[in-house]
DSSP file (Angstrom, degrees, kcal/mol; ACC not computed):
  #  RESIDUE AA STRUCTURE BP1 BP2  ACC     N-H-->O    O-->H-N    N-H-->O    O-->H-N    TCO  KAPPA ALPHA  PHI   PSI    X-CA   Y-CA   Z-CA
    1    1 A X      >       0   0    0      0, 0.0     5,-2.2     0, 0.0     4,-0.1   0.000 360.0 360.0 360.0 -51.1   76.6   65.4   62.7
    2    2 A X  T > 5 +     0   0    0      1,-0.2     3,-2.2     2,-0.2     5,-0.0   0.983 360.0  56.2 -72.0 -47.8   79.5   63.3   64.1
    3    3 A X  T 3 5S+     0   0    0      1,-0.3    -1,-0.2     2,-0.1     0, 0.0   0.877 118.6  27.8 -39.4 -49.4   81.5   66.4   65.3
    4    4 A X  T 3 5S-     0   0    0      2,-0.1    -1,-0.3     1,-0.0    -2,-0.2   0.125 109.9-117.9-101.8  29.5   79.0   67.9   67.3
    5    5 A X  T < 5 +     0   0    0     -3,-2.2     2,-0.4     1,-0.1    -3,-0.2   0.889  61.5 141.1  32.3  63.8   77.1   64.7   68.3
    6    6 A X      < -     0   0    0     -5,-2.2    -1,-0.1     1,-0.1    -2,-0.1  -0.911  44.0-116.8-132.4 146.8   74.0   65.3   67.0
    7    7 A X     >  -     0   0    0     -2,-0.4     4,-0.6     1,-0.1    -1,-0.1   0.064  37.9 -91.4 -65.7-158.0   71.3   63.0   65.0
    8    8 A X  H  > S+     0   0    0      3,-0.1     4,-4.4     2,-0.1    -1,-0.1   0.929 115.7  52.2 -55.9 -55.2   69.9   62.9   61.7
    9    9 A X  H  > S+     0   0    0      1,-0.2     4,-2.1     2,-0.2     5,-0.2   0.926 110.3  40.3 -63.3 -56.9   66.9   65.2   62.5
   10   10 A X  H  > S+     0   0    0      1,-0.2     4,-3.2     2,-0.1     5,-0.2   0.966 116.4  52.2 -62.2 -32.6   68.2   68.1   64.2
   11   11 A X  H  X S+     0   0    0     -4,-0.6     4,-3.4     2,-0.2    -2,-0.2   0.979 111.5  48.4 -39.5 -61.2   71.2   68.1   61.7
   12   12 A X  H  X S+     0   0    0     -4,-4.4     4,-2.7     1,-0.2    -1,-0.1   0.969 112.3  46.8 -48.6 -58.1   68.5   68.0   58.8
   13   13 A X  H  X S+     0   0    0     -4,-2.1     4,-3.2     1,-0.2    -1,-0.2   0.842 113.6  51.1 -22.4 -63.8   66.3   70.9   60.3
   14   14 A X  H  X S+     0   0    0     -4,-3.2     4,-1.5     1,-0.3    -1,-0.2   0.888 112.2  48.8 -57.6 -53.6   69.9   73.0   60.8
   15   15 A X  H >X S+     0   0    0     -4,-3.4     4,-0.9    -5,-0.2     3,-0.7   0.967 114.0  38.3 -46.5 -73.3   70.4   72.2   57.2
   16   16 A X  H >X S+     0   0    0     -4,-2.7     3,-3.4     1,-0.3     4,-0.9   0.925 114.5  64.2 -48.2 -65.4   66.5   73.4   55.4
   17   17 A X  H 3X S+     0   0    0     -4,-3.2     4,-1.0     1,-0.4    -1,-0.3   0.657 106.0  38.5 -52.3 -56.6   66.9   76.3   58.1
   18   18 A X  H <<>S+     0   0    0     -4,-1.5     5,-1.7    -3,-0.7     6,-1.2   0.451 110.6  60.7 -47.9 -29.8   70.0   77.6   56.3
   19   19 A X  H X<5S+     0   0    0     -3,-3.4     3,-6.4    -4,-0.9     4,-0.4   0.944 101.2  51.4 -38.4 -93.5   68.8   77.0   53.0
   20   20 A X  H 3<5S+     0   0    0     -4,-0.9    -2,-0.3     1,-0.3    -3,-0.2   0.242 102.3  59.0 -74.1  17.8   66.2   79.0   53.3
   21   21 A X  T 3<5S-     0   0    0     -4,-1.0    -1,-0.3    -2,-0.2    -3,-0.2   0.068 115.1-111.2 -50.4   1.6   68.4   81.8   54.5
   22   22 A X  T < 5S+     0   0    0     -3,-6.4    -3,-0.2     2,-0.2    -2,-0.2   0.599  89.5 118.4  84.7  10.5   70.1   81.5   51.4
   23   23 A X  S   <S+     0   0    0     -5,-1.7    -4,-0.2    -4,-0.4     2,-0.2   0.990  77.5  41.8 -35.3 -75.8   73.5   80.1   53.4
   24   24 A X        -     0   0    0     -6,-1.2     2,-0.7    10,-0.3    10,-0.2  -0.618  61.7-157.3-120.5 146.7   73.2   77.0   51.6
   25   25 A X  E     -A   33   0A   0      8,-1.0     8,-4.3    -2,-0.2     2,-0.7  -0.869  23.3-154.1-113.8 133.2   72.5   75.6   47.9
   26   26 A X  E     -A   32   0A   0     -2,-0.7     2,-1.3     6,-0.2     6,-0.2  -0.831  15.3-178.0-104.1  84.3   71.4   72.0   48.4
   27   27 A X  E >>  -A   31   0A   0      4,-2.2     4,-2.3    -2,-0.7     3,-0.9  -0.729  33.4-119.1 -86.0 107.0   72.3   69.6   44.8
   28   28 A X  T 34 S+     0   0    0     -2,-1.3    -1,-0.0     1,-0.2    -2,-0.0  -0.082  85.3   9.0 -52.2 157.2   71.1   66.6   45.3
   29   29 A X  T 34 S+     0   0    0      1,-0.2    -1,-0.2     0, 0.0    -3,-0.0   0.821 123.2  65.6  46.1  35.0   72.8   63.8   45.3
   30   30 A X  T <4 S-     0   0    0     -3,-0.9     2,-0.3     0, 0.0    -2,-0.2   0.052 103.0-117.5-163.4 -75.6   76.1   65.9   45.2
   31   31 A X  E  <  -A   27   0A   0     -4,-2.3    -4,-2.2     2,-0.0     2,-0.2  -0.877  31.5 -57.1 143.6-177.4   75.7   67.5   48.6
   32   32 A X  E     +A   26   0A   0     -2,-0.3     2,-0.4    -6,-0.2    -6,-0.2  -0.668  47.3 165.6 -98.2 140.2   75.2   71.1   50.2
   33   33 A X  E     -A   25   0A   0     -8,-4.3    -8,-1.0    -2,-0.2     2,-0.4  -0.848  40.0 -78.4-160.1 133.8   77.5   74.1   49.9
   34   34 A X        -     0   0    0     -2,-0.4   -10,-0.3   -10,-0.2     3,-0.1  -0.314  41.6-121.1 -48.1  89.8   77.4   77.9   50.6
   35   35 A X        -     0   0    0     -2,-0.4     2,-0.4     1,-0.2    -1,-0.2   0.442  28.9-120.5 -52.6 131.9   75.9   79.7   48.5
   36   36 A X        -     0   0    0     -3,-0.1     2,-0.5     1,-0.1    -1,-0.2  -0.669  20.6-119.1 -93.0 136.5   78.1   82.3   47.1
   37   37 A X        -     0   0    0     -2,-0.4     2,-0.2    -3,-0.1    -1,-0.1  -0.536  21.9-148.9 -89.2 125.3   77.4   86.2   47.4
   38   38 A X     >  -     0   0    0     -2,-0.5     4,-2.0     1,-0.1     5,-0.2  -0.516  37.5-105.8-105.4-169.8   76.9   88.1   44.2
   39   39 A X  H >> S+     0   0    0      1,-0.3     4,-2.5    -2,-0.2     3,-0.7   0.991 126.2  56.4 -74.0 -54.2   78.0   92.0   44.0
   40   40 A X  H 3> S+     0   0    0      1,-0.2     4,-2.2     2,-0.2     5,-0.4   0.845 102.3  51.0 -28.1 -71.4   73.5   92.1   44.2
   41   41 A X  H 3> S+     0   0    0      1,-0.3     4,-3.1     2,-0.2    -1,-0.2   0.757 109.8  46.2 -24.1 -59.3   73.5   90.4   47.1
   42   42 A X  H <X S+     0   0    0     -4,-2.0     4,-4.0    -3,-0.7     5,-0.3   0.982 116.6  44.9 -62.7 -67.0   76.0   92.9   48.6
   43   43 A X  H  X S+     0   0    0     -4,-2.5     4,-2.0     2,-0.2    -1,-0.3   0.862 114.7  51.3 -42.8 -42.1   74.0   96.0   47.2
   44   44 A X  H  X S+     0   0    0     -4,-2.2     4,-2.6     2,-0.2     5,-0.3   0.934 112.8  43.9 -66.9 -55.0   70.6   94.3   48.5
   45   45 A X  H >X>S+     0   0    0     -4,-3.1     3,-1.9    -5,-0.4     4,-1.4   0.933 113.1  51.7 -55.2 -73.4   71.9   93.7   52.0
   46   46 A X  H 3X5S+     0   0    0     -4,-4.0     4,-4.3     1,-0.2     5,-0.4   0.870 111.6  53.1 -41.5 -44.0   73.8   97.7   52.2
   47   47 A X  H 3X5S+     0   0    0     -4,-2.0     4,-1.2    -5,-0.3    -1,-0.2   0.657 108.3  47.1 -61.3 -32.8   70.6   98.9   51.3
   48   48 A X  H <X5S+     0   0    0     -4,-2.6     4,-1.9    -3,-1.9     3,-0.3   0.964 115.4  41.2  15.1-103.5   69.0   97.1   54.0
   49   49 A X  H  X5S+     0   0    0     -4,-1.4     4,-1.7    -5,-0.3     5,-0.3   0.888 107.4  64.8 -57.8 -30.1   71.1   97.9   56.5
   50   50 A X  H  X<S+     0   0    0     -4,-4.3     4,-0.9    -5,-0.6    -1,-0.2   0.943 107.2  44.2 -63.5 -34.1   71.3  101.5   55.3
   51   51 A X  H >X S+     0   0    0     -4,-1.2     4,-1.9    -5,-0.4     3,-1.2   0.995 109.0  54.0 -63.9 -55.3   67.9  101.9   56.0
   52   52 A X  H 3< S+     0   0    0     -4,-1.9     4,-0.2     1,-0.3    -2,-0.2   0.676 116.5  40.0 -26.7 -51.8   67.8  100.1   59.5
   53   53 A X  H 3< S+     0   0    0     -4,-1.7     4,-0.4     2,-0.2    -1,-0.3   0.411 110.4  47.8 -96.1  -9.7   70.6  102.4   60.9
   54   54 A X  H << S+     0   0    0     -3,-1.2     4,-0.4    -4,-0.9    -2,-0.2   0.514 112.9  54.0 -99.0 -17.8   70.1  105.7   59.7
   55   55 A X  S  X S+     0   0    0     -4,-1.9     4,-1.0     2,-0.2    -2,-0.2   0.828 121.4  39.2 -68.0 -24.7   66.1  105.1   61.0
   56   56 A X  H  > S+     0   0    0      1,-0.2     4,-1.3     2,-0.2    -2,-0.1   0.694 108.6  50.4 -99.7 -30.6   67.9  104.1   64.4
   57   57 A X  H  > S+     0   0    0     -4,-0.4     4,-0.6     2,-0.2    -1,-0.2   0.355 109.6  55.9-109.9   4.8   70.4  106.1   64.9
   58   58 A X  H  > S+     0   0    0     -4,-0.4     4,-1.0     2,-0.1    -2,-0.2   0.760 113.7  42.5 -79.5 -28.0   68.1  109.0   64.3
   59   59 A X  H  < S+     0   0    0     -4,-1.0     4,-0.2     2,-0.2    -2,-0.2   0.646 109.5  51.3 -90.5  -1.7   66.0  107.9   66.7
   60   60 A X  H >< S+     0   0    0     -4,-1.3     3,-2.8     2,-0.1    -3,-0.2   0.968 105.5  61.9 -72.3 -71.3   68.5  107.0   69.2
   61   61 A X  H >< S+     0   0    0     -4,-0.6     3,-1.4     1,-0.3    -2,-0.2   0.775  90.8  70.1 -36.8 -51.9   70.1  110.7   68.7
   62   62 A X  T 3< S+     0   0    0     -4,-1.0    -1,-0.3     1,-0.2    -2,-0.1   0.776 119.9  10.0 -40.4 -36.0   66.9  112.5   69.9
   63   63 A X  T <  S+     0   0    0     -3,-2.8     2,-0.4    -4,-0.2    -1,-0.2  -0.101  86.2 154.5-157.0  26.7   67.1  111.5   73.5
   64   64 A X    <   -     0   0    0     -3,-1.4    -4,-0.0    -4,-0.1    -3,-0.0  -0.493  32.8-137.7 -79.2 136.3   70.7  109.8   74.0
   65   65 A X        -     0   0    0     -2,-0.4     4,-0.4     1,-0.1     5,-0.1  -0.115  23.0-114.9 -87.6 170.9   72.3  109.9   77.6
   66   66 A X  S >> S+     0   0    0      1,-0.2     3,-0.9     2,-0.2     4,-0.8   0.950 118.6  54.6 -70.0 -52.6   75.8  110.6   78.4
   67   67 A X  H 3> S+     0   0    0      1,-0.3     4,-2.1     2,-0.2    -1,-0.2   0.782 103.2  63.1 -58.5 -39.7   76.2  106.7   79.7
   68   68 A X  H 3> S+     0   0    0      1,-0.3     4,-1.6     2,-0.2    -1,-0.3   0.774 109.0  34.0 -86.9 -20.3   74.9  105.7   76.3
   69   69 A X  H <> S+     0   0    0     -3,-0.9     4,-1.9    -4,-0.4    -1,-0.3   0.625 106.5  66.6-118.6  -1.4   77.7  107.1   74.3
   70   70 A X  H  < S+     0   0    0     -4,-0.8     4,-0.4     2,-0.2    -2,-0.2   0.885 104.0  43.0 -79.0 -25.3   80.1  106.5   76.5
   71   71 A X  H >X S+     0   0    0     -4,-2.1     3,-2.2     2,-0.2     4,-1.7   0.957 112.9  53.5 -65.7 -68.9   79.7  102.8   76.1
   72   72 A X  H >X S+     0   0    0     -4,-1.6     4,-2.5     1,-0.2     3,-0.8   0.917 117.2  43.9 -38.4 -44.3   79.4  103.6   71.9
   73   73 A X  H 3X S+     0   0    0     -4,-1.9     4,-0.7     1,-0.2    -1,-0.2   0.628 107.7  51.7 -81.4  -2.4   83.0  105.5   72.8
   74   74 A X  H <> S+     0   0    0     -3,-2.2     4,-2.8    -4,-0.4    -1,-0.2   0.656 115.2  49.9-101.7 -22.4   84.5  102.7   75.1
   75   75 A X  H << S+     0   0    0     -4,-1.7     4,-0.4    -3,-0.8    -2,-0.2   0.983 109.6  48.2 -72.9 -47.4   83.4  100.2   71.5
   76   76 A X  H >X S+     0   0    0     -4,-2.5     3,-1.8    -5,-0.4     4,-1.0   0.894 109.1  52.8 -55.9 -36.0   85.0  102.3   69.5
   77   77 A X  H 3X S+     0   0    0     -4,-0.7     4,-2.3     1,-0.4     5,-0.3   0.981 107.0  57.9 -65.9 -43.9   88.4  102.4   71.9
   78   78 A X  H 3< S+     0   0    0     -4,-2.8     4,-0.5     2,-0.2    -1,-0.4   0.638  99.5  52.1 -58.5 -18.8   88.2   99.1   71.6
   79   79 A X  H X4 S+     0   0    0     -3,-1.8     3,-3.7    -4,-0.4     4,-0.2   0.940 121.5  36.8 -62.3 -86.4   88.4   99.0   67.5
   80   80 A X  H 3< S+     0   0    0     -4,-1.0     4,-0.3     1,-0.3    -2,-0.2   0.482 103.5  61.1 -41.1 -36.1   91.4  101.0   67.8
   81   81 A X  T 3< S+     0   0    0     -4,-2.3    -1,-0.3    -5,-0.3    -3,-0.1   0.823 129.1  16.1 -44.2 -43.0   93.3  100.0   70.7
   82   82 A X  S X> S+     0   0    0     -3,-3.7     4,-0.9    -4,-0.5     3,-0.9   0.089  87.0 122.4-132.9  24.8   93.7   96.3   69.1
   83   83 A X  G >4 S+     0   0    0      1,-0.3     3,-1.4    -4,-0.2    -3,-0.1   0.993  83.0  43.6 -60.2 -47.6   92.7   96.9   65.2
   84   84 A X  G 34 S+     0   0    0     -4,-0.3    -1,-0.3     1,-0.2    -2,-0.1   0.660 114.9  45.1 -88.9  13.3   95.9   95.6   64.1
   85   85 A X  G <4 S+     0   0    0     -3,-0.9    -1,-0.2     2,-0.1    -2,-0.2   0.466  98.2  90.5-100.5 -12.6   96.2   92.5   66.4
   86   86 A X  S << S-     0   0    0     -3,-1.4     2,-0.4    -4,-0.9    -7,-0.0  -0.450  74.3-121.5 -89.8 159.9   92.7   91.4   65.9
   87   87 A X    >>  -     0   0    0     -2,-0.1     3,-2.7     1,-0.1     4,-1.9  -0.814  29.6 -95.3-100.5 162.5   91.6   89.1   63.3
   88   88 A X  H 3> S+     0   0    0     -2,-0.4     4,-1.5     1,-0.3    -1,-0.1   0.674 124.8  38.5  -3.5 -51.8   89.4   89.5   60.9
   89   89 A X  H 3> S+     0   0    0      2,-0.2     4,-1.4     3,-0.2    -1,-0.3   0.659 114.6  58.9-100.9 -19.9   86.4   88.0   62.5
   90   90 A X  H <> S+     0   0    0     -3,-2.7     4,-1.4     2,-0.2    -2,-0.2   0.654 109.6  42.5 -82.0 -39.6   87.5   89.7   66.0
   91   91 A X  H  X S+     0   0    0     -4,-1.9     4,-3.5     2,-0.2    -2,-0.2   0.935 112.8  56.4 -78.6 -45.1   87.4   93.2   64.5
   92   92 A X  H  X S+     0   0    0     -4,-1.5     4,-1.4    -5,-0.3    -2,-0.2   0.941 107.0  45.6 -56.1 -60.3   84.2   92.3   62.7
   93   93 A X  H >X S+     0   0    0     -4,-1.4     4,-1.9     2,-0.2     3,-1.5   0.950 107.8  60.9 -60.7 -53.2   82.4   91.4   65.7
   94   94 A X  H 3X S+     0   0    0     -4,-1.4     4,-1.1     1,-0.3     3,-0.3   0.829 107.8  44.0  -6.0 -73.2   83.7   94.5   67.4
   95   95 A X  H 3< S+     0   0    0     -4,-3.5    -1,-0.3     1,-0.2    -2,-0.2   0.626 106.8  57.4 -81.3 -13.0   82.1   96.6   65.0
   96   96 A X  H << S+     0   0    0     -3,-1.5     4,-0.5    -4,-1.4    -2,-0.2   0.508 104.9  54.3 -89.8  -1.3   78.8   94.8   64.8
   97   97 A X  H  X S+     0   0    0     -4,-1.9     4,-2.7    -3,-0.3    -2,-0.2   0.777  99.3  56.3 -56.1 -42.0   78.6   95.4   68.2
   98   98 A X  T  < S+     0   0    0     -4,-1.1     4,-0.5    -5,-0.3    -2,-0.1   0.749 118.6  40.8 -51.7 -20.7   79.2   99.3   67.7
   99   99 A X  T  4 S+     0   0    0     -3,-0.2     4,-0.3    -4,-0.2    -1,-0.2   0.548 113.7  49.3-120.2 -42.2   76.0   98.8   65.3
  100  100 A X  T >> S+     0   0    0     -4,-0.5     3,-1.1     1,-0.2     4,-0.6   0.987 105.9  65.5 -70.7 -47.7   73.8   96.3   67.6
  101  101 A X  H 3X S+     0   0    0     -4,-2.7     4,-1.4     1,-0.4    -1,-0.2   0.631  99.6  42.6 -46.9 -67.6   74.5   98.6   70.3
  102  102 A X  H 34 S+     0   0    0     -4,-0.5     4,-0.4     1,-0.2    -1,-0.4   0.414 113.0  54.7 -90.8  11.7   72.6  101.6   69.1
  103  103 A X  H <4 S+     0   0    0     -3,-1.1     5,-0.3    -4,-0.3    -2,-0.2   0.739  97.3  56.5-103.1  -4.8   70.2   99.9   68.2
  104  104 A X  H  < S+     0   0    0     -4,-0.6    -2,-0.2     2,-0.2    -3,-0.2   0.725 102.1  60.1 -35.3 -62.4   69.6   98.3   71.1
  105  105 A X  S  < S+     0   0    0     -4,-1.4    -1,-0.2     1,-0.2    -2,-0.2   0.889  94.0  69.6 -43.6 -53.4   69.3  101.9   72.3
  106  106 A X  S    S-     0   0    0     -4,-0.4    -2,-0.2     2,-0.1    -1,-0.2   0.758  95.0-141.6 -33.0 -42.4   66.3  102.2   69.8
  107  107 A X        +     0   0    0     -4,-0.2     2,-0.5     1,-0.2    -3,-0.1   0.995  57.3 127.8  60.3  65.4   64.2   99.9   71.9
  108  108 A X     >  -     0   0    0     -5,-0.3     4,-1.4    -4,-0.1     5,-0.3  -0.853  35.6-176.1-139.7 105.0   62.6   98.1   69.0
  109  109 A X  H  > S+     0   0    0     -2,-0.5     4,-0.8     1,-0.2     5,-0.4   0.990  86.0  62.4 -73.9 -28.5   62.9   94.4   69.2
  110  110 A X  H  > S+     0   0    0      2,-0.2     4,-0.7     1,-0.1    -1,-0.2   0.934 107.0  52.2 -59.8 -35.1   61.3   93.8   65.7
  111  111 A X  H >> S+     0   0    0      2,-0.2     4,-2.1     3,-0.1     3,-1.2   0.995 112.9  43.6 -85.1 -55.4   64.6   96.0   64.3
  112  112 A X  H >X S+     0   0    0     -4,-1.4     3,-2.5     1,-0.3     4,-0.6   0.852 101.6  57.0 -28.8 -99.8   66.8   93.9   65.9
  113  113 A X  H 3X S+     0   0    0     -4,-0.8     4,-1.1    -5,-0.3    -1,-0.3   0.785 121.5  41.0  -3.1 -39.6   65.4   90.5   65.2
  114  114 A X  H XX S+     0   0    0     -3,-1.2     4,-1.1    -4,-0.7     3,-0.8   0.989 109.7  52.4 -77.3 -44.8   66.0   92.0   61.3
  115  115 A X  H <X S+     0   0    0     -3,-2.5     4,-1.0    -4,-2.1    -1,-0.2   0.433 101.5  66.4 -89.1  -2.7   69.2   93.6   61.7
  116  116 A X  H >X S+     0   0    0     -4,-0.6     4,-3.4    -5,-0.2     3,-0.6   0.948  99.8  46.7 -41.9 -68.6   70.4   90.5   63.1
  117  117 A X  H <X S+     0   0    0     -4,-1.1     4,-1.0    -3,-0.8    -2,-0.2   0.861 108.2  61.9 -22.1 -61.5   70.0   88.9   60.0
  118  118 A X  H 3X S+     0   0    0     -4,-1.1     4,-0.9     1,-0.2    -1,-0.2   0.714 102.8  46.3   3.2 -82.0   71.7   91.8   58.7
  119  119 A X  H <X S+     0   0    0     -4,-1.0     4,-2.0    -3,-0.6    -1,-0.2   0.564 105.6  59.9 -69.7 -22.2   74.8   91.4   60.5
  120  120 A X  H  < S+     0   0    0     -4,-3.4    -1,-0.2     2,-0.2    -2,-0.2   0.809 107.9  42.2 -80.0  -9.3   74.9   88.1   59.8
  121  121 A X  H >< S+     0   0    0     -4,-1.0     3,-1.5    -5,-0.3     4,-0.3   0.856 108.0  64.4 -80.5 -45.5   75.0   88.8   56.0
  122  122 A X  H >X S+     0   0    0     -4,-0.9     3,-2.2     1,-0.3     4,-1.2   0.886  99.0  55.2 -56.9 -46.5   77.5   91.7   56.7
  123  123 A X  H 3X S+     0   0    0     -4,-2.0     4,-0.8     1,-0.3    -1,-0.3   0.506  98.1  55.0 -68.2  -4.7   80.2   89.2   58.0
  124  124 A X  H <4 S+     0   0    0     -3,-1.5    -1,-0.3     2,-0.2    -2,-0.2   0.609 120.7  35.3 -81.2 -24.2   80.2   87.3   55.2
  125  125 A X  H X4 S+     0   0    0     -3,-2.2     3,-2.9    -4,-0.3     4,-0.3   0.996 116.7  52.1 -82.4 -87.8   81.0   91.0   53.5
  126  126 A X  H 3X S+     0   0    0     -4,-1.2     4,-2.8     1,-0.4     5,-0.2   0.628  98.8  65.1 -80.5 -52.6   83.0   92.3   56.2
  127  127 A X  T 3< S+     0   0    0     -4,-0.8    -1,-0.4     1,-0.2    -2,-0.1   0.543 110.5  35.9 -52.4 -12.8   85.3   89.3   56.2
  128  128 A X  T <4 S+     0   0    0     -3,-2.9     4,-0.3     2,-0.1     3,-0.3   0.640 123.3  52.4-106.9 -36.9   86.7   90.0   52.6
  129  129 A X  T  4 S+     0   0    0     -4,-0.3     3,-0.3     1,-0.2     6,-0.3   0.873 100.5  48.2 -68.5 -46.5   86.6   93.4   53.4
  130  130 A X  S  < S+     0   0    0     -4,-2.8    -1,-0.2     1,-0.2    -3,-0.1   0.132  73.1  99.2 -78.8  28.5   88.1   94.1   56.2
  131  131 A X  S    S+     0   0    0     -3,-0.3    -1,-0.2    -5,-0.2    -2,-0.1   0.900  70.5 105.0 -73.0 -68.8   91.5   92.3   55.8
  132  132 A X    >>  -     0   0    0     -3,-0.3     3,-1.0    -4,-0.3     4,-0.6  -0.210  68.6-153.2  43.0  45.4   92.5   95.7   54.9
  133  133 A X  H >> S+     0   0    0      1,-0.3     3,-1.9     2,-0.2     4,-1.7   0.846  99.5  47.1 -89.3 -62.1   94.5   97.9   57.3
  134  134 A X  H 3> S+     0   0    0      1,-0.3     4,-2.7     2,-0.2    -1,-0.3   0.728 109.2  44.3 -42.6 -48.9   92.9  100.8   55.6
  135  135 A X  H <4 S+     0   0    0     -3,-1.0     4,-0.3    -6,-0.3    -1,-0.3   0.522 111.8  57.2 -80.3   0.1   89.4  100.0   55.4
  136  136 A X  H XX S+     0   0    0     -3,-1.9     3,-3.1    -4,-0.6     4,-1.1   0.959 110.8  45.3-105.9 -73.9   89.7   98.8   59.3
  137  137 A X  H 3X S+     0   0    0     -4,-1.7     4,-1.3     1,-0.3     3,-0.5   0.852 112.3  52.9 -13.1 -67.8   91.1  102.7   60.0
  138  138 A X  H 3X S+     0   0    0     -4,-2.7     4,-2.6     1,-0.2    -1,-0.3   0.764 104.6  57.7 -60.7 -13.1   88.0  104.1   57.7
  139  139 A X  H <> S+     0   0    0     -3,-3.1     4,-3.2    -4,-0.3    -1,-0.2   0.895 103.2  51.6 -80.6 -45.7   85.8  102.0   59.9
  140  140 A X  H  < S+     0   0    0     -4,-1.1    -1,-0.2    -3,-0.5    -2,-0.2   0.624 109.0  47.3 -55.3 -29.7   86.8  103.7   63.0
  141  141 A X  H >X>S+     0   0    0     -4,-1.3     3,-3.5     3,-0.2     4,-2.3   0.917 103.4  62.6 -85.8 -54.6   86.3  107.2   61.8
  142  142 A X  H 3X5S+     0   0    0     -4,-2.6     4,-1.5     1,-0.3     2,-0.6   0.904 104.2  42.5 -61.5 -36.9   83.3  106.5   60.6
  143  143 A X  H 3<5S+     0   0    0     -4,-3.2    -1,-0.3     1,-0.2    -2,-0.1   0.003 112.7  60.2 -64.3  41.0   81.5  105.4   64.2
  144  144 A X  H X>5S+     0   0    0     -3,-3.5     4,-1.8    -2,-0.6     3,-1.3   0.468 103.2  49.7-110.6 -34.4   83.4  108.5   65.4
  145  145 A X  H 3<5S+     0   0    0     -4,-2.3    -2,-0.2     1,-0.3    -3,-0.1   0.702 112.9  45.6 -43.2 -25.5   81.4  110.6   62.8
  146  146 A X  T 3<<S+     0   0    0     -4,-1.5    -1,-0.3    -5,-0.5    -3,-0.1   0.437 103.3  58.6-120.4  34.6   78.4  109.3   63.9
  147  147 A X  T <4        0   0    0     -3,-1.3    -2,-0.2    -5,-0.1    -1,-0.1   0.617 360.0 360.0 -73.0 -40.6   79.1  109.6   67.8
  148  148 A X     <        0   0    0     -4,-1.8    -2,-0.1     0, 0.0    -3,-0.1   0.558 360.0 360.0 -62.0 360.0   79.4  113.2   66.7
């Protein structure tokens, strides 16, 4: 609250709201603290997203313009160009862009709105994963497989 100069009330709100995305585990009298992801979690969530993005990027593929994947190839140049200079959380964003992007393309605002969520679950993933050199490299091939 005192960092960002904000009162009790919005603070509290910020707080429940985050709870009940499963952020934060609330003990009382002890305090709040981020709820740790277990190896479920991680399975619940790909599975999730696995659905989201192969429904999207099948329908995106039916009817995709030249302009539209040249922006998906301009994302990707950007992975690669700067993979090993970026940090963690820079690379990450990067690539949920590659992701937002075409679904964006999709024209479905209800799949967004979810697959927000998603992504925000994925970075919690992505952040442990993608330290990596290797897995950062596999990341790249795979949006170049599904440009193809």
């Amino acid at each position: 609250m005192e960092l960002f100069g904000i009162s009790r009330t919005p603070f509290r709100e910020a707080i429940q709201r985050l709870e009940a995305e499963e952020w934060l585990i609330s003990i009382p009298y002890k305090g709040s603290y981020v709820s740790p992801l277990t190896m479920k979690d991680v399975e619940d969530i790909l599975q999730i997203r696995l659905i989201i993005e192969t429904a999207m990027a099948k329908r995106v593929a039916e009817d995709i313009t030249s302009e539209q994947i040249e922006i998906l190839q301009n994302i990707v140049s950007q992975m690669e160009l700067v993979s090993s200079i970026q940090s963690d959380y820079e690379f990450t964003l990067i690539d949920q862009k590659f992701h937002k992007t075409i679904n964006q393309f999709g024209d479905n605002k209800r799949i967004n709105l979810m697959s927000d969520q998603v992504y925000d679950l994925m970075r919690r993933i992505a952040m442990t994963v993608l330290k990596s050199p290797i897995r950062r490299k596999e990341v790249i091939e795979e949006h170049l497989k599904v440009l193809k």
